[in-house]
VMD Tcl script that draws the C-alpha trace (Angstrom):
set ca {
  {55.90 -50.09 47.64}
  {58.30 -50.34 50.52}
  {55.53 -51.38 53.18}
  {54.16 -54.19 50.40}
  {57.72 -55.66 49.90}
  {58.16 -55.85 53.49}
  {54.83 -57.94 53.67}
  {55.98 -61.13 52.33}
  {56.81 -64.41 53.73}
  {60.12 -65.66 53.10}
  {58.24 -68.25 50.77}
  {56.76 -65.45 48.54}
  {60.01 -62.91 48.77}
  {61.35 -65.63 46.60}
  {58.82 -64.72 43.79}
  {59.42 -60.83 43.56}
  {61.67 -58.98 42.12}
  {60.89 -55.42 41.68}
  {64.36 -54.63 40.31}
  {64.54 -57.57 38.16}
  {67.33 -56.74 35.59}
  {66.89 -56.48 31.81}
  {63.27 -58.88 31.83}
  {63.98 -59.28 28.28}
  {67.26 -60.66 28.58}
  {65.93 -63.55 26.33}
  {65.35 -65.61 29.81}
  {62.32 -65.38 30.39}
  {58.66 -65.61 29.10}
  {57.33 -62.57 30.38}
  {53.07 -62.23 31.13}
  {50.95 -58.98 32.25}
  {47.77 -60.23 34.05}
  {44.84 -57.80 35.81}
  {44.57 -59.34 38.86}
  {42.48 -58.53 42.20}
  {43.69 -59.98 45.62}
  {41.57 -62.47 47.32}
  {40.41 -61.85 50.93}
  {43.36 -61.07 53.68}
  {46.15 -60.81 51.23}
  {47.32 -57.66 49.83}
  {48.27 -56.92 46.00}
  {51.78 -57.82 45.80}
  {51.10 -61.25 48.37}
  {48.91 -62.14 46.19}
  {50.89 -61.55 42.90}
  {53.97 -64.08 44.85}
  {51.47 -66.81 45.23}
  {50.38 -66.65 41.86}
  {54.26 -66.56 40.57}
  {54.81 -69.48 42.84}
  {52.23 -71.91 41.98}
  {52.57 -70.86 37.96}
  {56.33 -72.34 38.30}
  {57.73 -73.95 41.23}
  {56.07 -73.29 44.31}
  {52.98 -74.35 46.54}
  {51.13 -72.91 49.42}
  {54.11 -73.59 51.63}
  {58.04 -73.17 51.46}
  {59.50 -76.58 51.41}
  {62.50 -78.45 52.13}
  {63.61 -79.81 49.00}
  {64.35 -76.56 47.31}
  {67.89 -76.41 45.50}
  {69.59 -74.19 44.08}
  {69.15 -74.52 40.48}
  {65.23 -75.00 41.09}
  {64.92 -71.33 42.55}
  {66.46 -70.62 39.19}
  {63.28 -71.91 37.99}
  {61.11 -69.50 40.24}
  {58.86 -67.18 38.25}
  {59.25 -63.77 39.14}
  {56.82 -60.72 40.04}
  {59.01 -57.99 38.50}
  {56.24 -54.55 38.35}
  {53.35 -53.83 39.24}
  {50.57 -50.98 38.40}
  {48.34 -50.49 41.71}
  {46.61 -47.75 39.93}
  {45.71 -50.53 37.24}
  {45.82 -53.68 39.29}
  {48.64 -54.76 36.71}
  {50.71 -57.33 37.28}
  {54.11 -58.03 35.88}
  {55.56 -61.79 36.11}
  {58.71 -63.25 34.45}
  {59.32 -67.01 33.69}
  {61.92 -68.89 32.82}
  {60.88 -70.51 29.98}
  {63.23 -73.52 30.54}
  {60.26 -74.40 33.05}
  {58.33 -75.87 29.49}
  {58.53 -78.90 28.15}
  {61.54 -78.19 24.92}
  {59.65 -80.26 22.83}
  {57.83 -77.21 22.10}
  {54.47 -78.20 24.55}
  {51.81 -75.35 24.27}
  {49.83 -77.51 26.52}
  {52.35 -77.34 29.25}
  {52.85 -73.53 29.47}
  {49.40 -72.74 29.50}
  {49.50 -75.60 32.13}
  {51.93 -73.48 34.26}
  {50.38 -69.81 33.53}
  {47.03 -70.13 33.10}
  {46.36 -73.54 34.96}
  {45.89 -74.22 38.49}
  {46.32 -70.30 39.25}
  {43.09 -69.66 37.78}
  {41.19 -71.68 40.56}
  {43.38 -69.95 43.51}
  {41.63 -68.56 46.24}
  {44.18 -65.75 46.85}
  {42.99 -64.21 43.96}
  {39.34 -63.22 43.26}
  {40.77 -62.31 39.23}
  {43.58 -63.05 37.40}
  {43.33 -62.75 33.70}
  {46.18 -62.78 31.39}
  {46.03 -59.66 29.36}
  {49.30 -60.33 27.14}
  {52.25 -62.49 26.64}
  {55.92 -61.87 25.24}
  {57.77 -64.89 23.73}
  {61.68 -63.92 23.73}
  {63.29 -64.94 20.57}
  {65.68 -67.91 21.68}
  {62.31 -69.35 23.20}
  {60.36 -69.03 19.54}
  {62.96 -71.21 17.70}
  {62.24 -74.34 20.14}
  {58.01 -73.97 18.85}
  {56.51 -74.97 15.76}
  {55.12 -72.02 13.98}
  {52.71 -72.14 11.47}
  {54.18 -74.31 7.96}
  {51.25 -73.58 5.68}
  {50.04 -70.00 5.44}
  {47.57 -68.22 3.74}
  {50.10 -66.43 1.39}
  {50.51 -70.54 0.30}
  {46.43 -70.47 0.41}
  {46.67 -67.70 -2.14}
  {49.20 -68.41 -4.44}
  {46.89 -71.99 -4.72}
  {43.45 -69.87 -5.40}
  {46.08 -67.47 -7.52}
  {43.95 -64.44 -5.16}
  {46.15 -61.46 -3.70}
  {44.94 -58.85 -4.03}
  {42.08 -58.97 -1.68}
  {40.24 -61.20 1.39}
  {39.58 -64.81 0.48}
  {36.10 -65.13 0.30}
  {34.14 -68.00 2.29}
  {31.31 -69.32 3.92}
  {30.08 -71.42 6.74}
  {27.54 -74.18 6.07}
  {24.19 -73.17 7.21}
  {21.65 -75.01 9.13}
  {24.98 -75.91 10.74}
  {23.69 -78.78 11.57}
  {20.53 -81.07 10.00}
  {21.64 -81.48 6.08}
  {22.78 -84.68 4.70}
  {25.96 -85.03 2.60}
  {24.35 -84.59 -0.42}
  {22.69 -81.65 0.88}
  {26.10 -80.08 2.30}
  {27.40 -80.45 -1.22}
  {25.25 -78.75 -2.87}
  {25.17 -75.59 -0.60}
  {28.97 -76.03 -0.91}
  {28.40 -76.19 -4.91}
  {25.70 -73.02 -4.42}
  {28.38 -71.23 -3.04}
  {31.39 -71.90 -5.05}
  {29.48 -71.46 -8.48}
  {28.28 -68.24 -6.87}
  {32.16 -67.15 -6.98}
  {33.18 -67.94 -3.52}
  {37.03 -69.27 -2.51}
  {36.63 -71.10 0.94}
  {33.91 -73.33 2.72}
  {33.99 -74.43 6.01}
  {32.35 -77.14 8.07}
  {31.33 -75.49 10.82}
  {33.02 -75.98 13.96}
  {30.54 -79.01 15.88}
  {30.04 -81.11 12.60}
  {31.60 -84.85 12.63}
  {30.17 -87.88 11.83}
  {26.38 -87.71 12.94}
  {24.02 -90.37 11.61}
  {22.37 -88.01 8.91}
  {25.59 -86.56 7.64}
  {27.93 -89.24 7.50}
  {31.74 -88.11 7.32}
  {32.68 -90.39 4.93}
  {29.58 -89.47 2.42}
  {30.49 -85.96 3.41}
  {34.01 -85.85 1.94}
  {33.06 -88.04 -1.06}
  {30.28 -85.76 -2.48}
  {32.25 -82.02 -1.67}
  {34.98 -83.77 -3.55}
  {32.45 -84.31 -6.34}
  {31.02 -80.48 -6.17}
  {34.24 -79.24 -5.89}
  {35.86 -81.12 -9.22}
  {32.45 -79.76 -10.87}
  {32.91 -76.39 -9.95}
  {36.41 -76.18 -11.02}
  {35.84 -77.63 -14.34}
  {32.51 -75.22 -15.15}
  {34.09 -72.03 -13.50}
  {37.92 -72.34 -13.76}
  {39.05 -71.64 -10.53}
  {40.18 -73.79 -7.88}
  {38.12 -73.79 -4.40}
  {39.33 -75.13 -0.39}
  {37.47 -76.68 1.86}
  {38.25 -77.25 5.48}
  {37.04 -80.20 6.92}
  {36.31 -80.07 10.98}
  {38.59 -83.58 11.81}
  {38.00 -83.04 15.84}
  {37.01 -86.31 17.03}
  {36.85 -88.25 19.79}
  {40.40 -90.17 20.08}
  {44.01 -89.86 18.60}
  {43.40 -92.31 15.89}
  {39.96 -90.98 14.64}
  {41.65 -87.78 14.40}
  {44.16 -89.45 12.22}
  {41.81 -91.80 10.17}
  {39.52 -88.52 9.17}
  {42.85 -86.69 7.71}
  {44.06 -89.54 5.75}
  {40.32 -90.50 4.83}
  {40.52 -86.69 3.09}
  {43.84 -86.99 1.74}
  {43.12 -90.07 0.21}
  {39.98 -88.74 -1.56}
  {41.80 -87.47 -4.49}
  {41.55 -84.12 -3.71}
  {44.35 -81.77 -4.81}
  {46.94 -80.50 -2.32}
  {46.04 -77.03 -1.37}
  {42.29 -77.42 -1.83}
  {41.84 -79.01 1.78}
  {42.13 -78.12 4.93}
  {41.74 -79.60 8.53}
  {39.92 -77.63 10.95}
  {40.86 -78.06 14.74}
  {38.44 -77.18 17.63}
  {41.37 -76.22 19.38}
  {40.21 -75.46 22.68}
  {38.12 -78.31 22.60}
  {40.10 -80.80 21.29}
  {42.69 -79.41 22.86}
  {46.68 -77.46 22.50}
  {47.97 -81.47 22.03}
  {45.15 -82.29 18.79}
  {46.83 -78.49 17.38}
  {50.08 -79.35 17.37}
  {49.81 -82.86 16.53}
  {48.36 -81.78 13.10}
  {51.09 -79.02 12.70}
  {53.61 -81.73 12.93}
  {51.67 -84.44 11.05}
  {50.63 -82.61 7.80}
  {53.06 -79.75 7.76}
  {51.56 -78.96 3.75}
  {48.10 -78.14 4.95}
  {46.40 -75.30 6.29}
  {45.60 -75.85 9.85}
  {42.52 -73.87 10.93}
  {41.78 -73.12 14.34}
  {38.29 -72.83 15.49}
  {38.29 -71.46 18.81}
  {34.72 -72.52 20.04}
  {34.18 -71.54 23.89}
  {36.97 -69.65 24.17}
  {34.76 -67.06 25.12}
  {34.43 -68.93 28.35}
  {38.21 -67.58 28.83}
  {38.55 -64.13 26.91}
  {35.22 -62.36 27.49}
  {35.83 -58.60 29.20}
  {33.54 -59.43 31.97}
  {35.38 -63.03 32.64}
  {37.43 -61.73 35.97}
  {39.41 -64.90 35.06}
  {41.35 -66.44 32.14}
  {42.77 -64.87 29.28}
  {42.56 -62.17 26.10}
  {42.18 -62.73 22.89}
  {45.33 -61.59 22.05}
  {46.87 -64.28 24.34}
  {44.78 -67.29 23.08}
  {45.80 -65.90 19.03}
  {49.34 -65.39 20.05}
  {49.30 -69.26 21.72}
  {48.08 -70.51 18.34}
  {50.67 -68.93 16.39}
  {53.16 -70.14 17.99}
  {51.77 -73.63 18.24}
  {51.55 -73.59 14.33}
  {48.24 -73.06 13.47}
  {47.72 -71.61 9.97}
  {44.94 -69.28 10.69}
  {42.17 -68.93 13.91}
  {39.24 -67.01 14.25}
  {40.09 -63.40 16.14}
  {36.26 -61.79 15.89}
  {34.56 -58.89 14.04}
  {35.50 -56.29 16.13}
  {32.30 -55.66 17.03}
  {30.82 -55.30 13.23}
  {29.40 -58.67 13.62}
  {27.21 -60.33 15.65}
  {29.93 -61.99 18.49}
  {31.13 -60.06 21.41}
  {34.61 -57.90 20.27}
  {36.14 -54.42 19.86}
  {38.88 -53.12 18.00}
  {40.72 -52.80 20.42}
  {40.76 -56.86 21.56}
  {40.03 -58.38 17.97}
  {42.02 -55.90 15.71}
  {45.40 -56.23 18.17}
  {45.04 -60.02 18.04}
  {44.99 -59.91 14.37}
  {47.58 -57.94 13.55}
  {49.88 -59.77 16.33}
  {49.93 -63.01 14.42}
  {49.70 -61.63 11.15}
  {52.80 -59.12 11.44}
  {56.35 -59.86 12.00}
  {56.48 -56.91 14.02}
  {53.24 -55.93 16.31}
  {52.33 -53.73 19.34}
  {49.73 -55.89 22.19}
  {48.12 -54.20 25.03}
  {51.74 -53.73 26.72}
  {54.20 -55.96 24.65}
  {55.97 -55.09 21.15}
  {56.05 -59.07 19.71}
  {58.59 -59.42 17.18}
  {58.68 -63.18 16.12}
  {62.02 -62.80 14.79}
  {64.48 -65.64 16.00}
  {67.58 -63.64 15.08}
  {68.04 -60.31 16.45}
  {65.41 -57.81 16.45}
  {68.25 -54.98 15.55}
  {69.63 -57.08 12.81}
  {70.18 -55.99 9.22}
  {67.43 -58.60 7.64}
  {64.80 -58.49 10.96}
  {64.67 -54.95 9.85}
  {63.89 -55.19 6.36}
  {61.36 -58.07 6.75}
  {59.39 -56.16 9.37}
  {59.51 -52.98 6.82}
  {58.42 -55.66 3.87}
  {55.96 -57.00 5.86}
  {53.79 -54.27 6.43}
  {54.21 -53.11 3.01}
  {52.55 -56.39 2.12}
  {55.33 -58.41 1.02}
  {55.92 -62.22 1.06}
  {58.75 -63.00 3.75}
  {60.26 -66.06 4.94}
  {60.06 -67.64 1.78}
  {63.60 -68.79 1.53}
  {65.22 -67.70 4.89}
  {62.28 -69.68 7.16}
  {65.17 -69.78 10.29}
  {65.05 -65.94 10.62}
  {61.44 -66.37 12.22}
  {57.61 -67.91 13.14}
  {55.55 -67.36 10.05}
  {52.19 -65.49 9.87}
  {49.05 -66.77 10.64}
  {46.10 -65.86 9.38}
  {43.23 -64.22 11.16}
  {39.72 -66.17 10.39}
  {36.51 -63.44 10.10}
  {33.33 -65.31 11.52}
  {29.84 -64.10 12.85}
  {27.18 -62.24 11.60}
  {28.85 -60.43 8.71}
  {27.42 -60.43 5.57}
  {28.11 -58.51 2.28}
  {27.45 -54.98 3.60}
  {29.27 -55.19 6.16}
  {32.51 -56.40 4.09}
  {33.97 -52.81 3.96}
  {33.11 -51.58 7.59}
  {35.15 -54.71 8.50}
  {38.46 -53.98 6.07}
  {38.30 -50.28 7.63}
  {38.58 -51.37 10.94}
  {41.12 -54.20 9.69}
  {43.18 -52.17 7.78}
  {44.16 -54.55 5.63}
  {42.35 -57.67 3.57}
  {45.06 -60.34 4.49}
  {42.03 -62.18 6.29}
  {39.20 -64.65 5.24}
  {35.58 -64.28 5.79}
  {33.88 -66.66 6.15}
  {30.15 -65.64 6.06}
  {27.16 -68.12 7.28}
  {23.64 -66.76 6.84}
  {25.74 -63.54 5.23}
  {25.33 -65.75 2.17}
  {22.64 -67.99 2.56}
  {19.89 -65.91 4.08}
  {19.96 -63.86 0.38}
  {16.92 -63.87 -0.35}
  {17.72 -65.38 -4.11}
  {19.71 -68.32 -1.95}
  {23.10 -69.12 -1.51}
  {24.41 -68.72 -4.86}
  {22.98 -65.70 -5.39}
  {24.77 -64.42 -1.73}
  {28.30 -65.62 -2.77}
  {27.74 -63.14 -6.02}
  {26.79 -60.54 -3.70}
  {30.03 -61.24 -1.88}
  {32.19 -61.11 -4.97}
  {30.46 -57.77 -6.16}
  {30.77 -56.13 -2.50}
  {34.60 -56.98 -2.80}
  {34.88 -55.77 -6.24}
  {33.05 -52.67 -5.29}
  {35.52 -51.89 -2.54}
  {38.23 -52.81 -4.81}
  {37.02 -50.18 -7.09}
  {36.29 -47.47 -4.62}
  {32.84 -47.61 -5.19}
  {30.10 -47.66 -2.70}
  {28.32 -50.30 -2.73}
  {25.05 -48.39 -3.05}
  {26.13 -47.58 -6.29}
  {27.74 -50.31 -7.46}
  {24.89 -52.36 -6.95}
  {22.70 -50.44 -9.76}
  {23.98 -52.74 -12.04}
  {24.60 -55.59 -10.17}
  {21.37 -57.17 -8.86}
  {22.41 -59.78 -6.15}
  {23.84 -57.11 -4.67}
  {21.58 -54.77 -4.14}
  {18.89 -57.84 -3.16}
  {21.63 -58.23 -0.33}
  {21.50 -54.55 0.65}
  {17.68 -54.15 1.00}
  {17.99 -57.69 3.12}
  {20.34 -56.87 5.21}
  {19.73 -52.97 5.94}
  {16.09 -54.10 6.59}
  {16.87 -56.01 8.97}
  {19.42 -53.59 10.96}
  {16.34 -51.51 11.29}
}
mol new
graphics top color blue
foreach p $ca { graphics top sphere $p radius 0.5 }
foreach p [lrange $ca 0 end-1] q [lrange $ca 1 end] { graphics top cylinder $p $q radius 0.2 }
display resetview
């Protein structure tokens, strides 16, 4: 370590500090990336340069440096060479204290991702320090609020994606949307690259679910949600397609506004966090994959990208099957990133993330992180004592079989599903595959297998000769 150390340029000694005190003093956000050197530069070089241009440096040391700027310098603080681990420190006054996702990801994950002193650099995990979570959003409307409105707690919420995703008029999204809520279902969503095409306009769209939704709830009872994808291409569309639902006379709680938040972007997030602080905000997280896939050298986890959207305020965004679906995942990524913005208190890849914004030692941190994982409401009353949960979203290729394998691995149901060609592929159609839904989540309710739950329950077994044909 001595003979790396002794490597560096005055510019990058300015980065490191391998005997950084206390890194979480509360000063700093702190980051582990895997990172490989580019050509002629060795490990810890490297690591300087990317602490540099991630806060206040550039390829050169230059003259108008003061004092309180090096304050500002991010900080290499350990490394694993075994590993290729990488430890850096900033000081999160760098960001914008208006509470700018945009900009730290700007800092971290910007510019340093297209550096050639570095042939990968991918941010594994992130810790927020606590006086840094009280200047961020957080999520307002959660899915314990989504509950208490569906009056469901004792189990997932239950939903579906629209399929063809694309290609049916409004009339014909309805009435899948009808199909599916008749069938017993909780949630639909429009899935993540509808707008306002020519055979589906937006406006006819929201008009006739509000019709099959008031129908539903009048023949069956129960009230239904459905989030509404209002990505668009400006500000003031963006805008125009939230009031256009809000003033459609639909009930508050049965909407919500899904964000393609990588897409759209950390700025369209937020805005709607801040904007319509009463309804769920549901991040979609199309092409993140571009960032977060295991054979990406560059970018960022999972974890990372769920632990940016809590903290921006999203209400819930999709975190993966964990491999039981169709989409690229493993426990190990998808499961961590679920728990870490659902829990108060949850171990990453290398961090322990409490989003208190008191003390983690103090008297009431304590007992909400012991509540929490016994399943109990928090942050109800006391809202200053920390960020609130945010839900993880279960999409892509699951299907009522596979309801079970996925709460296993979960450990828990505080999730929804929502379930495209899961529920419409049945081969009785899509009301039929939202029963099968309901009776695979009563069956697991129940301890039963769903084998032999569904002797008496026909859409059910329908679904299991389907799907287990098709696995073969």
């Amino acid at each position: 370590m001595k003979e790396l150390v002794s490597s560096l340029n005055p510019k990058q000694q300015a980065y490191v500090n391998l005997e950084l005190d206390d890194p979480r003093c509360g000063e700093y956000l702190l980051a582990v990336f895997h990172m490989i050197p580019g050509k002629n530069l060795n490990v810890l070089q490297a690591a300087a340069e990317v602490a540099a241009e991630s806060s206040t440096g550039t390829n050169f040391k230059v003259k108008t440096e003061t004092p309180f700027s090096k304050r500002m310098n991010a900080l290499v603080y350990k490394l694993d060479l075994e590993k290729d681990l990488v430890w850096i420190a900033y000081p999160w006054r760098l960001f914008d204290r208006g509470g700018n996702i945009q900009n730290i990801l700007t800092y971290v994950v910007g510019n340093v991702l297209g550096m050639k002193q570095v042939s990968a650099l991918k941010m594994l995990d992130v810790w927020f320090p606590p006086a840094m979570l009280e200047q961020y959003d957080g999520p307002s409307y959660t899915i314990d609020d989504m509950r208490k409105y569906l009056n469901v707690f004792d189990r997932p919420i239950l939903g579906t994606i629209i399929k063809p995703k694309m290609g049916l008029t409004s009339a014909e999204y309805a009435e899948v949307c009808y199909d599916f809520w008749v069938g017993g279902g909780d949630f639909v969503k429009n899935d993540e690259p509808q707008a306002n095409q020519d055979f589906c306009p937006y406006d006819k769209m929201v008009k006739h679910v509000k019709e099959a939704m008031d129908k539903v709830v009048k023949k069956t009872g129960h009230k239904k949600v459905h989030s509404f994808n209002v990505s668009a291409p400006d500000f003031d569309t963006m805008i125009e397609r939230c009031e256009l639902i809000r003033n459609a006379g639909f009930e508050p709680g049965s909407y919500a506004f899904l964000i393609d938040g990588i897409t759209a972007g950390w700025m369209a997030v937020q805005t709607l966090r801040r904007k319509y602080p009463d309804v769920f905000i549901h991040f979609h997280r199309a092409a993140h994959g571009a960032f977060t896939r295991p054979e990406n050298p560059l970018g960022f986890s999972v974890l990372v990208l769920s632990k940016f959207a809590r903290l921006a305020g999203a209400s819930g965004i999709h975190t993966g099957t964990a491999g039981v679906g169709k989409m690229a995942g493993t426990p190990e990524e998808d499961i961590i990133a679920a728990h870490n913005i659902q829990y108060f208190k949850s171990m990453g890849h290398f961090f322990d993330q409490s989003w208190a914004t008191i003390p983690e030692e103090n008297e009431d941190a304590l007992k909400m992180t012991k509540e929490d994982k016994a399943h109990k409401m928090i942050l109800i009353d006391d809202s200053w004592r920390g960020l609130k949960k945010c839900c993880p979203i279960i999409s892509g290729g699951l299907n009522p079989t596979l309801l079970k394998p996925f709460i296993d691995v979960m450990g828990n149901t505080d999730f929804i599903t929502t379930m495209g060609a899961g529920c419409h592929a049945h081969p009785a159609g899509t009301k039929a595959g939202a029963t099968a839904l309901v009776q695979a989540c009563e069956a697991y309710k129940k301890g039963v297998d769903i084998h032999k739950y569904a002797k008496k329950h026909r859409e059910l077994a329908q679904a299991i000769e389907f799907f287990e044909k098709k696995k073969k």
